[in-house]
C-alpha positions as CSV (number, residue, x, y, z in Angstrom):
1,X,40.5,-24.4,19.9
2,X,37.9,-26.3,17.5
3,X,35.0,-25.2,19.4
4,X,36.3,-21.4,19.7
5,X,36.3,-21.5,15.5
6,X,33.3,-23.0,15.2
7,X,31.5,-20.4,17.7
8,X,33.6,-17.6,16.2
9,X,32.2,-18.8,12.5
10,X,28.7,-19.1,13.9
11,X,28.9,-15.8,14.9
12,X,30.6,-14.2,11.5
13,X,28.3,-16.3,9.2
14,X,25.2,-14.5,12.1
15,X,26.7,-10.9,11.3
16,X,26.8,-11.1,7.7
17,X,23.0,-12.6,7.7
18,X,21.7,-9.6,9.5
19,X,23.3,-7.7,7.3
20,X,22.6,-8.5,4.0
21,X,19.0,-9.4,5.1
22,X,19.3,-5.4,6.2
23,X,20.7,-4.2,3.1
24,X,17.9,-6.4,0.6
25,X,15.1,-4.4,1.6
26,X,12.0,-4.3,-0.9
27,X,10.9,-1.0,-2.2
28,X,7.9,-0.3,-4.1
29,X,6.4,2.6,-6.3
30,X,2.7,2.7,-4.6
31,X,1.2,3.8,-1.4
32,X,-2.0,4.9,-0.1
33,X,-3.4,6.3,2.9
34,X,-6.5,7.0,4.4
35,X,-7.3,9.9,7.0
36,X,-11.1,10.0,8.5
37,X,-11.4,13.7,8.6
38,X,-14.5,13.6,10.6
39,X,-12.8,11.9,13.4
40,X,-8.9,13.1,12.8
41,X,-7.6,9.9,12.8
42,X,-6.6,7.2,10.4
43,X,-9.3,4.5,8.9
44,X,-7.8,1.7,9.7
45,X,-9.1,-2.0,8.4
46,X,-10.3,-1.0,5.1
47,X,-9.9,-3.1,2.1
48,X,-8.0,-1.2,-1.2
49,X,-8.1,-3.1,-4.7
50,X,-5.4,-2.2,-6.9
51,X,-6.5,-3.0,-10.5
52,X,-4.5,-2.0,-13.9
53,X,-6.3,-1.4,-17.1
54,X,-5.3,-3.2,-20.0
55,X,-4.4,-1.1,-22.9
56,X,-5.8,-3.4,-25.6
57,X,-9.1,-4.7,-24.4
58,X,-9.8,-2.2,-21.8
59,X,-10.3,-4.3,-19.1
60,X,-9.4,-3.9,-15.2
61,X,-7.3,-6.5,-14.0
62,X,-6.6,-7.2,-10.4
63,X,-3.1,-6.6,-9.2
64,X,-3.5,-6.9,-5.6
65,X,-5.6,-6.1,-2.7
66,X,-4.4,-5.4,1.1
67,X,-6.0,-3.7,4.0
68,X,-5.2,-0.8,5.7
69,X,-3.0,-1.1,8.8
70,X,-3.4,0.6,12.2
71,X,-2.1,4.0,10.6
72,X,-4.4,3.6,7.4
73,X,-1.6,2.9,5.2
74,X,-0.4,0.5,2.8
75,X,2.7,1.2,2.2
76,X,3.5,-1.9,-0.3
77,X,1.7,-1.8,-3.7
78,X,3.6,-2.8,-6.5
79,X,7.4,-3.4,-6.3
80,X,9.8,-0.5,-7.7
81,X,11.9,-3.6,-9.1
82,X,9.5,-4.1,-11.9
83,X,8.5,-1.7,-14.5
84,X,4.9,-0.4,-14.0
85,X,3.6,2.3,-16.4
86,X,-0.1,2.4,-17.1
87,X,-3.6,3.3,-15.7
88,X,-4.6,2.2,-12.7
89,X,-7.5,2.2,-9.8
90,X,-7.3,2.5,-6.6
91,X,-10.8,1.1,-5.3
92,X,-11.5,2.0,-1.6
93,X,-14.2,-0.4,-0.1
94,X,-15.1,2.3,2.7
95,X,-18.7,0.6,3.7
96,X,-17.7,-1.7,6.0
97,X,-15.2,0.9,7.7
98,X,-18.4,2.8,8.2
99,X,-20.6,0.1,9.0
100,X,-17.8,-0.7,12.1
101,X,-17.9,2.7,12.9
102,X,-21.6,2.5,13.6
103,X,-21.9,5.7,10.7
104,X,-24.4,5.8,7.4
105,X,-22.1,6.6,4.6
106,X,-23.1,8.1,0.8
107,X,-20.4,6.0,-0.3
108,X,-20.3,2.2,-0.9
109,X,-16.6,2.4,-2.3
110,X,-14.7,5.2,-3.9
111,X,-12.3,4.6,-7.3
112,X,-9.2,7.0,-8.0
113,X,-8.1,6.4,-11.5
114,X,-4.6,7.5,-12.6
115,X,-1.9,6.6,-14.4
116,X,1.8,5.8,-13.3
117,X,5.2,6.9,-16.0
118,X,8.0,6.7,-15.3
119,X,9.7,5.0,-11.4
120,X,9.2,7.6,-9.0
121,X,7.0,7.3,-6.3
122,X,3.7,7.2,-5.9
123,X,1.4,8.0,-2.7
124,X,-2.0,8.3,-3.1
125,X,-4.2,9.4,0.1
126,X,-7.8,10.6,0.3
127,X,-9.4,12.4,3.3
128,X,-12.3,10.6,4.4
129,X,-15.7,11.6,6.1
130,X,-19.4,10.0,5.3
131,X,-20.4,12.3,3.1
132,X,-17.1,13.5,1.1
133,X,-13.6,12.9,-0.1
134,X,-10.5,13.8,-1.8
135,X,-7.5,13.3,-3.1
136,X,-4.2,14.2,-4.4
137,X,-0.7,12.6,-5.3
138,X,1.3,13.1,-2.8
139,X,4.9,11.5,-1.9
């Protein structure tokens, strides 16, 4: 009867693990994603520097930097627990996605500047090709 409690407790204290480890799940206010227009597919592997400006002294500061995963996303800038207004940069080190691809590129790096109010969301993508970009905010 012991060993039936203790397995039926092992199993309980299991269930309620899962499920709270479930339930805690991180969210965060800033994405970015990066489609290679000339080939129609994502850039994966590229390096993206998150920096905020400093209001006072006008300086960039790094926040964080991640690379882009096999879907050329990164889905996990900047937790929505915290609060993050202010002006920010997105810098894109595209060279050495280029480089990789065996392609000559105009651009070194591209920076997107904007600034975040308020908690929504924030997705920033850019369409990619060697010789052009853009970008929007989407969600």
């Amino acid at each position: 009867m012991k060993q039936i409690n203790k397995t039926l407790f092992a199993i309980l204290i299991a269930i309620v693990t899962v499920t709270f480890s479930f339930s805690q799940q991180t969210t965060y206010q800033l994405s970015s994603h990066i489609l290679d227009v000339s080939k129609g597919m994502p850039a994966s592997g590229v390096s993206i520097k998150l920096e905020k400006m400093n209001a006072q002294t006008k300086a960039w500061l790094l926040v964080d930097e991640k690379v882009t995963d096999k879907n050329g996303r990164i889905a996990d800038f900047l937790p929505a627990s915290a609060s993050n207004p202010g002006i920010y940069r997105l810098t894109y080190l595209v060279a050495p996605y280029f480089r990789k691809n065996k392609m000559e590129s105009f651009y070194p790096f591209i920076e997107v500047v904007f600034e975040l109010k308020g908690t929504s969301h924030y997705h920033v993508p850019i369409t990619l090709s060697a010789y052009g970009y853009s970008t929007y905010r989407g969600n």
